[in-house]
Backbone as numpy.savetxt, mean C-alpha at the origin, in Angstrom:
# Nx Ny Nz CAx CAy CAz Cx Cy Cz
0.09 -81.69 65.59 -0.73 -81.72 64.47 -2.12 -82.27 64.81
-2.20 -82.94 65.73 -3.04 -83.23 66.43 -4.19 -82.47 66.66
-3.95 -81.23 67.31 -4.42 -80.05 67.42 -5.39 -79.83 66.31
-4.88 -79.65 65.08 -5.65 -79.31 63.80 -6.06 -80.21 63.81
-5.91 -81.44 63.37 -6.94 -82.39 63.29 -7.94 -82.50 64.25
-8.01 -81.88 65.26 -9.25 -82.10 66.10 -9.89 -80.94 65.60
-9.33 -79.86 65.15 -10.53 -78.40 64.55 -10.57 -78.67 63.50
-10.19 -79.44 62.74 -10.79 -79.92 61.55 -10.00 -79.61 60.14
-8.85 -79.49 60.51 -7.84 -79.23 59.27 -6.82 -80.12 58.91
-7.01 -80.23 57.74 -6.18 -81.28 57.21 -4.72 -80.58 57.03
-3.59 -80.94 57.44 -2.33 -80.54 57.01 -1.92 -80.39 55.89
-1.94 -81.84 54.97 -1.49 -82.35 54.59 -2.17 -81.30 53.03
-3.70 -80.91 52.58 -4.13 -79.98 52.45 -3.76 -78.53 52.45
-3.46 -78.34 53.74 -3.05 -76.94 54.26 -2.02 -76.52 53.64
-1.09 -77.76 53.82 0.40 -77.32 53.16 0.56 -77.81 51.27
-0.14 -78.16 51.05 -0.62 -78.40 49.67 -1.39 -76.72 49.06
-1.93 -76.57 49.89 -2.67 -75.19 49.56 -1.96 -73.67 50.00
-0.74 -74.22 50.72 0.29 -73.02 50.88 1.20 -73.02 49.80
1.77 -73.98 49.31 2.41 -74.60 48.39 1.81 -73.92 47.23
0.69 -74.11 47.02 -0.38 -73.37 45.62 -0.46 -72.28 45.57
-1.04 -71.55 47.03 -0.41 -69.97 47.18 0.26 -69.72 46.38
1.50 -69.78 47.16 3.00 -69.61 46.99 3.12 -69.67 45.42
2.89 -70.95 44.89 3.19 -70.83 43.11 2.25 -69.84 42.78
1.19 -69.29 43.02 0.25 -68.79 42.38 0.75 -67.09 42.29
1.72 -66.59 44.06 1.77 -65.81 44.10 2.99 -65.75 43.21
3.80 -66.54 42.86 5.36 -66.05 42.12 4.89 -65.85 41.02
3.91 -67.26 40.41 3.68 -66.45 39.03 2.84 -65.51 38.40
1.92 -65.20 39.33 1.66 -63.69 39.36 2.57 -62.20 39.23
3.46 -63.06 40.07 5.02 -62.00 40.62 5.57 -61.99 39.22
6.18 -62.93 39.27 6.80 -63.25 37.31 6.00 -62.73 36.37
4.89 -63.67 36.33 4.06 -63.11 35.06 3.00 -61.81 35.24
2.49 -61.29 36.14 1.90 -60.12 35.73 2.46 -58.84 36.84
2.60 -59.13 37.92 3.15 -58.06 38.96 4.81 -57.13 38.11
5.13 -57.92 37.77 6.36 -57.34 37.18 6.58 -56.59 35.94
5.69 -57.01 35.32 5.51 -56.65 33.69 4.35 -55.30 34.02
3.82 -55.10 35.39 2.74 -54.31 35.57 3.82 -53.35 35.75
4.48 -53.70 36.90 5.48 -52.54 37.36 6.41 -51.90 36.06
6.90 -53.14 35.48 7.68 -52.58 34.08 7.02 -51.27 33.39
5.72 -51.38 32.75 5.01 -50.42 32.03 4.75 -49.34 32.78
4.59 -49.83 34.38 4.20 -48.33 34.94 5.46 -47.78 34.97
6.56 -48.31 35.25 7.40 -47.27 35.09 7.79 -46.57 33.69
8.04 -47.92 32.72 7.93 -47.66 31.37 6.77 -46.27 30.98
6.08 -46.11 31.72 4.62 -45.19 31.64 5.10 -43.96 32.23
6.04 -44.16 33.54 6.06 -43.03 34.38 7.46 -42.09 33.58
7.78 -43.32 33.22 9.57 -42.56 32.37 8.72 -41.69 30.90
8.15 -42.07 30.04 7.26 -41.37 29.15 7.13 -40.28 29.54
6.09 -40.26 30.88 5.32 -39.00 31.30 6.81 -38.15 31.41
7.64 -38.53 32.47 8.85 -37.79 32.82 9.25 -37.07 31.08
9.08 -37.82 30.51 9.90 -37.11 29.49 9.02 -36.27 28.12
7.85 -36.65 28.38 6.53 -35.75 28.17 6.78 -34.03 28.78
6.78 -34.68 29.69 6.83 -33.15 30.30 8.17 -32.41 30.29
9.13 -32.86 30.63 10.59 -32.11 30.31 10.11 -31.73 28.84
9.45 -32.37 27.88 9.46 -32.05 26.08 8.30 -30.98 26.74
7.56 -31.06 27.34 6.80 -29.66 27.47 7.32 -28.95 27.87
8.27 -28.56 28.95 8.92 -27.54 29.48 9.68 -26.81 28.26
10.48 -28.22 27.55 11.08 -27.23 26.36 10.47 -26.56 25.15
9.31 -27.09 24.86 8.39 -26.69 23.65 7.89 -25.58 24.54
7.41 -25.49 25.94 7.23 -23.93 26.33 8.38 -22.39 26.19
9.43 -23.54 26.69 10.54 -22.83 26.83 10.80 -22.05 25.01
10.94 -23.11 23.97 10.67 -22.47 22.89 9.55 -21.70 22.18
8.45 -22.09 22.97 7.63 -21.11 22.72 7.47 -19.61 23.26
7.92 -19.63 24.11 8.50 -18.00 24.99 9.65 -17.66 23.94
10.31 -18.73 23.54 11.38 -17.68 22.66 10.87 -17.35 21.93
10.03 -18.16 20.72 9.30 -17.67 19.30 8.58 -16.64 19.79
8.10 -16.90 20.76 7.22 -15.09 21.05 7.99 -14.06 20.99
8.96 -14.26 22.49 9.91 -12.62 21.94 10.74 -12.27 20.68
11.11 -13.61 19.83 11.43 -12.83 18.65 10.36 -12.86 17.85
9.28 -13.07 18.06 8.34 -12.95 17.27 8.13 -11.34 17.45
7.80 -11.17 18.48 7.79 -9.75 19.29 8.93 -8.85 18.50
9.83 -9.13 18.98 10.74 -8.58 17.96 10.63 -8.15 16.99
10.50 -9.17 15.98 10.34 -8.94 14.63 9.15 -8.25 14.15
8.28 -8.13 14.91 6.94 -7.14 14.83 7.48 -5.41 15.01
8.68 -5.70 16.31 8.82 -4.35 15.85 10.12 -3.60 15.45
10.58 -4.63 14.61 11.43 -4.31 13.91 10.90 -4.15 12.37
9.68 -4.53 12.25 9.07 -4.40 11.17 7.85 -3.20 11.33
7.65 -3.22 12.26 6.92 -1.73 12.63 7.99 -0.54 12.31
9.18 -0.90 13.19 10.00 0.36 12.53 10.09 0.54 11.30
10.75 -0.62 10.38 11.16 -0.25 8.99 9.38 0.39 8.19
8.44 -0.26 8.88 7.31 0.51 8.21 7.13 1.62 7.98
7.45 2.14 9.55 7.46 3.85 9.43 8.50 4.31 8.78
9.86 3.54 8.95 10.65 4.62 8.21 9.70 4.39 6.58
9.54 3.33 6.17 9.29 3.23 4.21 7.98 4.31 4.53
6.83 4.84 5.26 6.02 5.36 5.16 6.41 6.81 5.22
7.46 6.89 5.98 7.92 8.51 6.18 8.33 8.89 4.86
9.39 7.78 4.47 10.23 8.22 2.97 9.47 8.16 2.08
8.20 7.34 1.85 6.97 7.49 0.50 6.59 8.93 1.01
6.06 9.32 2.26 5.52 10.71 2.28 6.47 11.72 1.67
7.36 11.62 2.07 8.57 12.51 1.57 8.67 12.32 0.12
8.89 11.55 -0.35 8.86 11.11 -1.83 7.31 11.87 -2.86
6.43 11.42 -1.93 5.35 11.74 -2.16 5.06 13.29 -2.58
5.77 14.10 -1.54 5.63 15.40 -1.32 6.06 16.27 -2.26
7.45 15.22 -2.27 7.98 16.15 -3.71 7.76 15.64 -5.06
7.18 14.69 -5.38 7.04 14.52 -6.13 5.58 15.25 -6.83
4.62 15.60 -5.76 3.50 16.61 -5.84 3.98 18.07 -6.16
4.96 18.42 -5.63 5.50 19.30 -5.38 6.28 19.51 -7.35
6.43 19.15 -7.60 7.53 18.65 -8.86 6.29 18.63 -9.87
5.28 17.94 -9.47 4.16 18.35 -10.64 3.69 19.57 -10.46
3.07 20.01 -9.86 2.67 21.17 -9.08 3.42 22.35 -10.05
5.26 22.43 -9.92 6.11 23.23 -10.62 5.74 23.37 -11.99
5.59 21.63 -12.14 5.44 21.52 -14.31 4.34 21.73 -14.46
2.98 21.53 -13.89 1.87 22.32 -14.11 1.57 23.67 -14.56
2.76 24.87 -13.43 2.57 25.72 -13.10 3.42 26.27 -14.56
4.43 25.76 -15.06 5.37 25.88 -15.63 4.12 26.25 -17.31
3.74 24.39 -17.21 2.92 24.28 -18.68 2.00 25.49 -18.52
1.43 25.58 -17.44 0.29 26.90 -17.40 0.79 28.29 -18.03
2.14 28.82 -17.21 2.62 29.93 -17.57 2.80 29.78 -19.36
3.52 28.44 -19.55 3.83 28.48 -21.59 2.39 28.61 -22.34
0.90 27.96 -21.86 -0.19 27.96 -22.55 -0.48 29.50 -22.50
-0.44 30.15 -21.29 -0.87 31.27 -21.12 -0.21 32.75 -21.87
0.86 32.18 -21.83 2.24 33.38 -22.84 1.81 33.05 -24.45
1.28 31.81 -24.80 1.38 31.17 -25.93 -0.23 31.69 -26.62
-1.01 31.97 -25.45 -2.19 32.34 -25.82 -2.69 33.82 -25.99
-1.75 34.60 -24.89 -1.78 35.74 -25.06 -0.96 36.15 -26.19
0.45 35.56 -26.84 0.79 35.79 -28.06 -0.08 35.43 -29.42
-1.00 34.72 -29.25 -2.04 34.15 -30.17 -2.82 35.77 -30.06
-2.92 35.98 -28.91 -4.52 36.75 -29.08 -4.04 38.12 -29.51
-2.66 38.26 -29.53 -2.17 39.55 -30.08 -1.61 39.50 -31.06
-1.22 38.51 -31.75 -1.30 38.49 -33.08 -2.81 38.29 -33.67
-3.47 37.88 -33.14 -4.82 37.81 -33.88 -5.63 39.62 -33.62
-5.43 39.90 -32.51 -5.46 41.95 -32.33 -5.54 42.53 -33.54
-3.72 42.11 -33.92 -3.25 43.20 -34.72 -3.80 42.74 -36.25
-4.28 41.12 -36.57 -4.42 41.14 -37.74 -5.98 41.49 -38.30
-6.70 41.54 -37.02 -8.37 41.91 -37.21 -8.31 43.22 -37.25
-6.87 44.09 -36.49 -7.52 45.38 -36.39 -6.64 45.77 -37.90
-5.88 45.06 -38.54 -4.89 45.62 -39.78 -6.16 45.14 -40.76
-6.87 43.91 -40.60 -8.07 44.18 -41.75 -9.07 44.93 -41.22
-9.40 45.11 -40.49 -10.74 46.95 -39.94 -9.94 47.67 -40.56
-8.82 48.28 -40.05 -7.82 49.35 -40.44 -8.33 49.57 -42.35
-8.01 48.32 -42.56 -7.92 48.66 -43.97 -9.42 48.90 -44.97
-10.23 47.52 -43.90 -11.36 47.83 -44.46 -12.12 49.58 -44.28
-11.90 49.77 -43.28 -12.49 51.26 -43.09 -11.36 52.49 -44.26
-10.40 52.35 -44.00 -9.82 53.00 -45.27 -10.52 52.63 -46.57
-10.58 51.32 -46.92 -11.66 51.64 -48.36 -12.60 52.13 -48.62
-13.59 51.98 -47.25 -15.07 52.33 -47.24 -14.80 53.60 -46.87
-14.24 54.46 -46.22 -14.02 55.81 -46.41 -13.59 56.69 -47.43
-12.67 55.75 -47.71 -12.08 56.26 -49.75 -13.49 55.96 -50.13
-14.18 55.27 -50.44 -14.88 54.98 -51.61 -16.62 55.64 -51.14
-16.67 56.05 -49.79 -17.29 57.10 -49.63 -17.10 58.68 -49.89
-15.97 58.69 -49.60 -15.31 59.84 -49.66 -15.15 60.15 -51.42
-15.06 59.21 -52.67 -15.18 59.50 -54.02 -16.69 59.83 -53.77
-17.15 58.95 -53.50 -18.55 58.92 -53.94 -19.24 60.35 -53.34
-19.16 60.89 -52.38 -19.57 62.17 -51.83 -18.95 63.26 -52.76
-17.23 62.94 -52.90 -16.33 64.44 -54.26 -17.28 63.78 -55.51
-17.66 62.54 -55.81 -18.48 62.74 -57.04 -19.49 63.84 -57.38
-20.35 64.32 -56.18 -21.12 64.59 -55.96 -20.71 66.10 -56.21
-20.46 66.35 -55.63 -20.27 68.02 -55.45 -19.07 68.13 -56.01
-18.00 68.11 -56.33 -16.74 68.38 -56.71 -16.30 68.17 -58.43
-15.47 68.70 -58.95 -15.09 68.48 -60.53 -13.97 67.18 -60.17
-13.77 66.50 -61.07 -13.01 65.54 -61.26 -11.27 65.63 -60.80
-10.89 67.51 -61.03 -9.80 67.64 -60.61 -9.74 67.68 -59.46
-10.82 68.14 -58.21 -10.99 68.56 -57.28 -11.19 67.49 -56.39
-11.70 66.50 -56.88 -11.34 64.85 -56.44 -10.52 64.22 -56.25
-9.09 64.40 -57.98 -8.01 63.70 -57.21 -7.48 64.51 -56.32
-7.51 65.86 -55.90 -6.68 66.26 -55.37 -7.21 65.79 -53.37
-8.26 66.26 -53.68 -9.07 65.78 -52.20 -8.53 64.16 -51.97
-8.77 63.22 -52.57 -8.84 62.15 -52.25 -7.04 61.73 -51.90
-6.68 62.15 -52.80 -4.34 62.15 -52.45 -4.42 62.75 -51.30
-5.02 63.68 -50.65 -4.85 64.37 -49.70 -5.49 63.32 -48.27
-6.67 63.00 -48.46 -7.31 62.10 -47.65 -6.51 60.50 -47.32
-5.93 60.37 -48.41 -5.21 58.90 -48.28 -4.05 59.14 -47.59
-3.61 60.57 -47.65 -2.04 60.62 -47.05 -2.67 60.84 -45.55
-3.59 61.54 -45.42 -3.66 61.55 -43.98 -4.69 60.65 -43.08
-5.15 59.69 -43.80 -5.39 57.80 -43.74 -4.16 57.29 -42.95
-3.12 57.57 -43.69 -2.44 56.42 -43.37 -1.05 56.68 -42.97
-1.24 58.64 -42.61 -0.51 58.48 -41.30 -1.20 58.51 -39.96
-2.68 58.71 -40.05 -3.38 58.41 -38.91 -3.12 57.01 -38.18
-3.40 56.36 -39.17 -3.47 54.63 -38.79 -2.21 53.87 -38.68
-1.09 54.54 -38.70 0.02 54.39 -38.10 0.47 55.13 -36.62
C-alpha cells in the first residue's frame, strides 16, 4: 500500500469510492437499469403484438376485399339478370300497349266510319227528299203553266211514282 501512497492515493478513499461506485451502480441497477429494461421489453412485447394485430387486421382485410369482391359480383349478376327481366317485362308490356292501341284505333275507326255512314245516308235521305219536293213543286209549277188541272194530276202521280222508284 505503500506503493500508492507514494503516487499519491489514498486507499482508504479509493476503497470508500469503490464502495460508492458499487452502491451507485446497484441502485442504478435496481432503480433505473431494470425498470428501463422492464418497459423496453414491456415496449418490445406491445410492438410484438402490434404487429401480429396488423398481420391479422391485414389478413382480414384481404378477406373483406374478396368478399367484398364477391359481393360486387354477385350483385353485378343479379343486376343483369333484374335488367334483362325489366327489358323483357318492358318489351311486352310495350308490346301489350302497342296491341290496345291498335285495338282502340281499329274500334274509333269502325265507330267512325259507322258514324260517317249513317250520317251518308241521312244527308243523302234529306237531299233525296229535298230534291223530290223541289222537283214536285217545280214540276206543278211548270204543269201550272201549260197544262189543265186534269193534266197535272195525272202528270204529277206519274212523276212521283217514278221519283221514288228512282231513288230507291
Amino acid at each position: 500500500m505503500e506503493l500508492l501512497d507514494k503516487l499519491g492515493i489514498n486507499v482508504g478513499l479509493l476503497i470508500a469510492q469503490i464502495v460508492n461506485f458499487g452502491i451507485v451502480v446497484g441502485a442504478l441497477t435496481f432503480l433505473v437499469y431494470r425498470p428501463i429494461l422492464n418497459l423496453l421489453d414491456q415496449r418490445s412485447e406491445r410492438i410484438r403484438k402490434a404487429l401480429e394485430d396488423a398481420k391479422k387486421i391485414e389478413l382480414q382485410k384481404e378477406e373483406m376485399e374478396k368478399f367484398k369482391q364477391e359481393q360486387m359480383k354477385r350483385i353485378d349478376t343479379e343486376m343483369g339478370t333484374l335488367l334483362e327481366r325489366g327489358k323483357k317485362e318492358a318489351e311486352e308490356t310495350r308490346q301489350q300497349l302497342v296491341a290496345a292501341a291498335q285495338q282502340e284505333a281499329d274500334r274509333i275507326l269502325k265507330r267512325g266510319e259507322q258514324q260517317l255512314k249513317e250520317e251518308r245516308e241521312r244527308v243523302l235521305g234529306e237531299v233525296q227528299g229535298n230534291v223530290a219536293q223541289m222537283i214536285v213543286r217545280m214540276t206543278e209549277k211548270i204543269l201550272e203553266r201549260e197544262w189543265s188541272p186534269a193534266d197535272q194530276k195525272k202528270r204529277i202521280a206519274d212523276l212521283t211514282k217514278e221519283l221514288s222508284s228512282s231513288m230507291q
